[in-house]
N, C-alpha and C positions, 0 to 999 in steps of 0.2 A: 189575449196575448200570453206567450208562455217561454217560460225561460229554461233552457235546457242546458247541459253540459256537452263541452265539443269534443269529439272521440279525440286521441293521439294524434291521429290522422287529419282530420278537419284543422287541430290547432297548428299543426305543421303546413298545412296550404293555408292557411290566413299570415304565418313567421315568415312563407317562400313569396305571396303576390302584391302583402303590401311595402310601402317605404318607408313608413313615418312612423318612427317610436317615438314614445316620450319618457324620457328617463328621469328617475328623482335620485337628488343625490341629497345628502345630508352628513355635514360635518360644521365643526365651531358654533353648535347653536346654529346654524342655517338650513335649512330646506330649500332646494331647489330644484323645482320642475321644468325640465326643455325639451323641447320636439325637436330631432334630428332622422336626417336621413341615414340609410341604413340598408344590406344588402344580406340577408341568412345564405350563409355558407358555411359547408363544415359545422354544424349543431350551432351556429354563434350568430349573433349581429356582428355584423361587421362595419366599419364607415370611416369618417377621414373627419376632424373638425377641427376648433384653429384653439392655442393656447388662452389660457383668462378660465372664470369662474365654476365650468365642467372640472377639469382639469387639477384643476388648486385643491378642488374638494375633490375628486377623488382619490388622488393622491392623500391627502386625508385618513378617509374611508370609503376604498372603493366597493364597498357593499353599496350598490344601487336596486332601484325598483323600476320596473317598467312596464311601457302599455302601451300596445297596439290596437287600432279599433279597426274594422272593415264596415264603411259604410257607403262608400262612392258608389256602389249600385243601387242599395235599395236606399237610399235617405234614412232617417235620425228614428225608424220604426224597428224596422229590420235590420240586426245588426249581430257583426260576429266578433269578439272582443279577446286577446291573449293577454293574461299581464305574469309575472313573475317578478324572480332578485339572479341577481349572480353579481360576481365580480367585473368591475370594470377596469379594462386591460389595457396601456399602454402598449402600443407594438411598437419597437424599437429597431426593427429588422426591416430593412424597405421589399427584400424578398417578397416575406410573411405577407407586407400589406398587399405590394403588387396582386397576389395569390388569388385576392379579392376586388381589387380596385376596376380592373374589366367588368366582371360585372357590375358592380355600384354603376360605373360609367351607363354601360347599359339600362339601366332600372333608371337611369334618368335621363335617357337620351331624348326624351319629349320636351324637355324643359325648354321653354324661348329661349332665345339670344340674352336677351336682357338677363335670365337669372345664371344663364351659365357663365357672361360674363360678370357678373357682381361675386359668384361666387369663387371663382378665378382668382377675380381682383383681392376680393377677400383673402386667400390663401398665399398671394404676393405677398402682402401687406404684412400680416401675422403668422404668417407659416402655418403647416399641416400635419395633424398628429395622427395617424392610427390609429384606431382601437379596435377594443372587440371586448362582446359580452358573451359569455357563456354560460346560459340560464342555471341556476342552481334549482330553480324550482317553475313551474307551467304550468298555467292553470288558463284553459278556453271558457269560453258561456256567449250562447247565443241568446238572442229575443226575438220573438216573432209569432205568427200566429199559433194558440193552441190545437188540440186534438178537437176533431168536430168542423172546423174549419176548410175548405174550398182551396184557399192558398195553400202552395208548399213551404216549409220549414225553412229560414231565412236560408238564402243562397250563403255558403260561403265561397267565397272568392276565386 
């Protein structure tokens, strides 16, 4: 197996088909890693989550880190992986989120009953904040089979 570097191109179709980042944030002594949904629009993540512990700490230090992995087709062998930093943005303007919130909807329009409405219910509850990340730095890598090998070179997404 062999671990390769993913062109500009390959790392922006792994940012456009998958959902789920996981963002690290760190501030006051804390580290914290979380997986949110998420829609690449306009060079950014984009997404919608609910006030509490994201939030506090970026506000803080909105220097976060994050990672995308694409594996839902070939399983835990084959795999195509983005991670970077940028700033994590507050959007304050319901326009701006709108811009993005059609498609987010979209990207998760398969979701059961049950998690669209927990997540609803969720945003009743605690309200809805915008954001957006605009990578300051991108870095792809793939894993899969090497040179000499029968397979082709781990699909990305």
């Amino acid at each position: 197996m062999g671990f390769r570097d993913l062109t500009p191109e390959e790392t922006h179709i792994v940012l456009a088909s998958e959902r789920i980042v996981r963002l690290a944030f760190q501030a006051g002594g804390e580290v914290f890693v979380v997986p949110v949904f998420y829609v690449w629009k306009d060079n950014a993540l984009n997404g919608f989550t609910t006030p509490g512990r994201k939030t506090r700490m970026a506000g803080e230090n909105p220097h976060v880190g994050f990672q995308i992995d694409s594996t839902v087709e070939t399983g835990p062998w084959e795999w195509a992986s983005v991670s970077g930093n940028g700033a994590f943005e507050i959007i304050d303007d319901p326009a701006e989120a709108m811009s993005f919130a059609v498609d987010l909807g979209d990207r998760l329009a398969d979701a059961p009953a049950w998690a669209q409405q927990e997540l609803e219910s969720r945003f009743q509850r605690l309200g809805r904040i915008a954001w957006r990340l605009r990578p300051q730095t991108l870095h792809g890598r793939a894993h899969g089979p090497g040179e000499g090998h029968d397979e082709p070179s781990p699909a990305v997404p």
